[in-house]
C-alpha positions in Angstrom: 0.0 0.0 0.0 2.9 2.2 0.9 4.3 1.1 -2.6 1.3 2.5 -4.0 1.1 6.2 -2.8 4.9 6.8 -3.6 4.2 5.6 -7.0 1.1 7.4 -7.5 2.4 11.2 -5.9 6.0 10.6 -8.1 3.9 10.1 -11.2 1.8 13.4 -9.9 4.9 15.6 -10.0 6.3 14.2 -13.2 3.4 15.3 -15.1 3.4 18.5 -13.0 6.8 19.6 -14.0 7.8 18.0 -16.9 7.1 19.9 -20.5 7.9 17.5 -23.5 11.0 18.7 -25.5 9.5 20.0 -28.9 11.6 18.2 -32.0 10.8 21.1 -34.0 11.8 24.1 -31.9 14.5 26.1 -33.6 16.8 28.8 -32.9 16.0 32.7 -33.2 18.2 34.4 -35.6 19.3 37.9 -35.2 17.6 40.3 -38.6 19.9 43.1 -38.0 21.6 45.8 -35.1 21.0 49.1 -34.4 23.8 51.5 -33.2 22.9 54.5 -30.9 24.8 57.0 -33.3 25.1 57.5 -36.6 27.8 60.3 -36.3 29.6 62.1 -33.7 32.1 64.8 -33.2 34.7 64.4 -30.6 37.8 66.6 -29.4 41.1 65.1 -29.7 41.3 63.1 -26.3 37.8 62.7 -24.9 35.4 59.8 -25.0 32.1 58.7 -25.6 30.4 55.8 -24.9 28.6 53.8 -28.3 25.3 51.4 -27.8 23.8 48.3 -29.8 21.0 46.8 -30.2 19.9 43.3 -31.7 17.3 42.7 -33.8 15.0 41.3 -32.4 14.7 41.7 -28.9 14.1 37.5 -28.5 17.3 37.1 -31.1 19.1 33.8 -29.4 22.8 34.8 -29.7 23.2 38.8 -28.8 26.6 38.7 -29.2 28.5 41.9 -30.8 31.8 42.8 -31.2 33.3 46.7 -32.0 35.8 47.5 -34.7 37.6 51.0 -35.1 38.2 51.6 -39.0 41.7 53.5 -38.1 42.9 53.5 -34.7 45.2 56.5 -35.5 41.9 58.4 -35.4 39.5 56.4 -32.4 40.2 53.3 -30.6 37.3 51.0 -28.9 38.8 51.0 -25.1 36.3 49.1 -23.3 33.4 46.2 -25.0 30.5 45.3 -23.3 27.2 43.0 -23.8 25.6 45.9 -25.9 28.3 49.1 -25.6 31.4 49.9 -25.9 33.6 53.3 -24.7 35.4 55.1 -27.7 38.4 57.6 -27.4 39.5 59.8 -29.5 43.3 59.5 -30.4 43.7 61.7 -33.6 42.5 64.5 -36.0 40.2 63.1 -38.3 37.7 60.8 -39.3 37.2 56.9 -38.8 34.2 54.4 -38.5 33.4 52.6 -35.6 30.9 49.3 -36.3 29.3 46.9 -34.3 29.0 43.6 -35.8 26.4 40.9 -34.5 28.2 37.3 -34.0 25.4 36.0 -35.6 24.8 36.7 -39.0 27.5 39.4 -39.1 25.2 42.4 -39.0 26.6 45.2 -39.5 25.7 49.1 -38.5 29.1 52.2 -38.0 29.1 55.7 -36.4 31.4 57.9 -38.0 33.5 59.5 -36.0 35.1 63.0 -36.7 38.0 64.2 -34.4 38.7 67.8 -34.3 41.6 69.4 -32.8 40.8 73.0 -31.6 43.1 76.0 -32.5 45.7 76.7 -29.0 47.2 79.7 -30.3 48.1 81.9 -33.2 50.7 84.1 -33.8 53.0 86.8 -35.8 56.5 87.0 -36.2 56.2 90.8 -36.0 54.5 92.9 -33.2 55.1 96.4 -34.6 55.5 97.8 -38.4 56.7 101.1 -40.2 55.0 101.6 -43.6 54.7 104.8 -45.8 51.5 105.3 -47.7 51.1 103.5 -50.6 52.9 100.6 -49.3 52.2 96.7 -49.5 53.2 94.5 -47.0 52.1 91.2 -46.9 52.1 89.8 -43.1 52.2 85.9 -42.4 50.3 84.5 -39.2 50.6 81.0 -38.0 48.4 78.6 -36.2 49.1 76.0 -33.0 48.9 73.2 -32.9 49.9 73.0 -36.6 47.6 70.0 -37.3 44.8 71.8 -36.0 41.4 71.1 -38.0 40.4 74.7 -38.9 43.4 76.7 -40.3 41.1 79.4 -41.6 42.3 83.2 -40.3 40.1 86.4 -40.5 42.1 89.4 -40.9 40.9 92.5 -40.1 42.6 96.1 -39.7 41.4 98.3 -36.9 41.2 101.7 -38.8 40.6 101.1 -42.6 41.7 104.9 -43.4 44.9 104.6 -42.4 45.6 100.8 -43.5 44.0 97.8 -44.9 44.0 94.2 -45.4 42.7 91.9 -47.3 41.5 87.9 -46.9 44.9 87.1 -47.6 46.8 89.7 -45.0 47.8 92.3 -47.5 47.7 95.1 -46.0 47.9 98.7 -47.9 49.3 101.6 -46.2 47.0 105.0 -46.9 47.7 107.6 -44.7 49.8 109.0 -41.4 48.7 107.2 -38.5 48.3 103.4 -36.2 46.1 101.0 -37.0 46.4 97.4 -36.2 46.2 94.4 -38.7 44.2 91.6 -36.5 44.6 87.9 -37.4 41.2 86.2 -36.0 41.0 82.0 -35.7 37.9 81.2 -37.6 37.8 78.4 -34.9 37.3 80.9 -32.0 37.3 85.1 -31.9 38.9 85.2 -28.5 42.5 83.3 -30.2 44.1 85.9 -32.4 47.0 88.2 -33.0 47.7 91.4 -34.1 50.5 93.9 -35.1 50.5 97.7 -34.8 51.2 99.5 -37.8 52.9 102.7 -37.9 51.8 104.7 -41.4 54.6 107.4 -41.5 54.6 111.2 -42.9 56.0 110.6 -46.2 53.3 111.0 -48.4 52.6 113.1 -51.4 49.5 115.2 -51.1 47.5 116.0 -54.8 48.7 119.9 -53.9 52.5 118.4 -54.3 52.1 115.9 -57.0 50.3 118.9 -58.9 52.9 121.3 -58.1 55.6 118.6 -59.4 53.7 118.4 -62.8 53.7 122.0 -63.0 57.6 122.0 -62.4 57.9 120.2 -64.8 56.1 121.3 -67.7 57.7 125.2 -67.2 61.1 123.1 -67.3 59.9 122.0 -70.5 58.5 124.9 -72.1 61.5 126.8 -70.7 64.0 124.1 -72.7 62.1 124.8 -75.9 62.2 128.3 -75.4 65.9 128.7 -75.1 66.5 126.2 -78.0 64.2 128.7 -80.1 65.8 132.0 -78.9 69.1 130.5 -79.8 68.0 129.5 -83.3 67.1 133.2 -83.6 69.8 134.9 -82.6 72.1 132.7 -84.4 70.4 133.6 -87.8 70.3 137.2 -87.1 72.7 139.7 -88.2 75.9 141.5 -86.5 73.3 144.0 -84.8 71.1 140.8 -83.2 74.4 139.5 -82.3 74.9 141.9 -79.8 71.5 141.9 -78.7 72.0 138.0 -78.1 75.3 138.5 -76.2 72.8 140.8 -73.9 69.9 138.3 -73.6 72.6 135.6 -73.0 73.9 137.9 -69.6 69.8 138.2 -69.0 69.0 134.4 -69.7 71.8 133.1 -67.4 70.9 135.7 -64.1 66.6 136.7 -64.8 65.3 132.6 -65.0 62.4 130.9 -66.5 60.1 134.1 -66.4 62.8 136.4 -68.0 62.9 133.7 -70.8 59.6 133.6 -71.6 59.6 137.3 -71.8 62.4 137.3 -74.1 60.8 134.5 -76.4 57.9 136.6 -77.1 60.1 139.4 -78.0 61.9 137.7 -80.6 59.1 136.6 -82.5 57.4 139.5 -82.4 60.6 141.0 -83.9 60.4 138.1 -86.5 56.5 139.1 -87.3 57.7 142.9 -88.0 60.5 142.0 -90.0 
């Protein structure tokens, strides 16, 4: 009787807990991942962390593994069951993907490094021009592998001197001004050197009075070449005359000779 009850309440709990293992029952097999990024920016020498996901959520094997496309640019420094840490090593750009050990689904981030401007600089803090002067000034960027290497130049008085994109500056007029080198990266990184615009220019008064000069110089040449034709083909009496305009030429000047150039051809008309 004893017998009987064990055998009875062991069968009762076998066909409580046992569940019949289904012949047909079959693996699920992942479709596909999903990475939490599809791009990024990063300084040169942070981190951020990257996340996957498995398709689908009941997928059997969840497995991944992380691979850097250039570990000049970003390394993978820690892996997890669905993440993994990234840091940045280098300027540039790189893929990071997530492969799924089943199937070998794929999905990448990219992964751009930028290294920020430190400094810039000039090799000269102070400059003499004169107006109308070129000078073309040179200004340099730290760390040279920086990502943005784009200056704005800029001049702090435009009347006295300018500058163009390039950092050629013109020199107009008496004064200081300074030429300004700007990182495109950041206003508050620059340099600058102050120009000194000297005295030494030529006012439209002076350049007109030079022209002037030098047309009476001119006419005053002709002049005494013509006189000297004349009294060379005048007679004894003229010659005397010339040795007298000669004595007046050399001491009276340009006005004297003009005077005297008149006279002779009025004596040429009467004649």
């Amino acid at each position: 009787m004893r017998h009987t009850i064990i055998t009875l309440i062991a069968v009762f709990f076998i066909f409580i807990f046992y569940k019949p293992v289904n012949a047909d029952s079959k693996d699920i097999e992942a479709t596909g991942v999903v990475i939490s990024d599809s791009q990024i920016e990063m300084i040169i020498g942070t981190t951020e962390q990257l996340t996957a996901r498995v398709q689908p959520d009941e997928a059997t094997n969840k497995n991944i593994y992380w691979i850097s496309g250039d570990e000049e640019v970003v390394t993978v420094q820690t892996r997890g069951a669905s993440s993994a840490e990234i840091r940045a090593e280098g300027g540039g750009e790189a893929w990071v993907t997530v492969v799924t050990e089943d199937q070998n689904w794929r999905a990448s981030c990219k992964v751009t490094v930028i290294v920020p401007v430190s400094r810039v600089y000039m090799r000269q803090a102070e400059l003499n021009l004169n107006p109308g002067q070129e000078y073309q000034f040179e200004a340099f960027i730290e760390p040279g592998n920086a990502t943005n290497q784009v200056l704005n130049w800029a001049s702090s008085d435009n009347r006295i001197v300018g500058v163009d994109t390039k950092g050629l500056a013109e020199a107009y007029k008496p004064g200081t001004a300074r030429i300004v080198a700007r990182s495109d990266e950041n206003d508050n990184i620059y340099a600058f050197c102050t120009v000194t615009v000297g005295g030494n220019e030529e006012t439209g008064a002076e350049t007109l009075d030079k022209a002037v000069e030098q047309e009476l110089e001119q006419d005053v040449g002709l002049h005494e070449e013509e006189v000297e034709e004349t009294f060379e083909a005048s007679d004894e009496e003229n010659q005397g005359i010339e040795v007298g305009l000669n004595h007046l030429l050399i001491g009276g000047g340009a006005t004297i000779i003009l005077l005297l150039s008149a006279i002779t051809i009025i004596t040429k008309r009467s004649r």
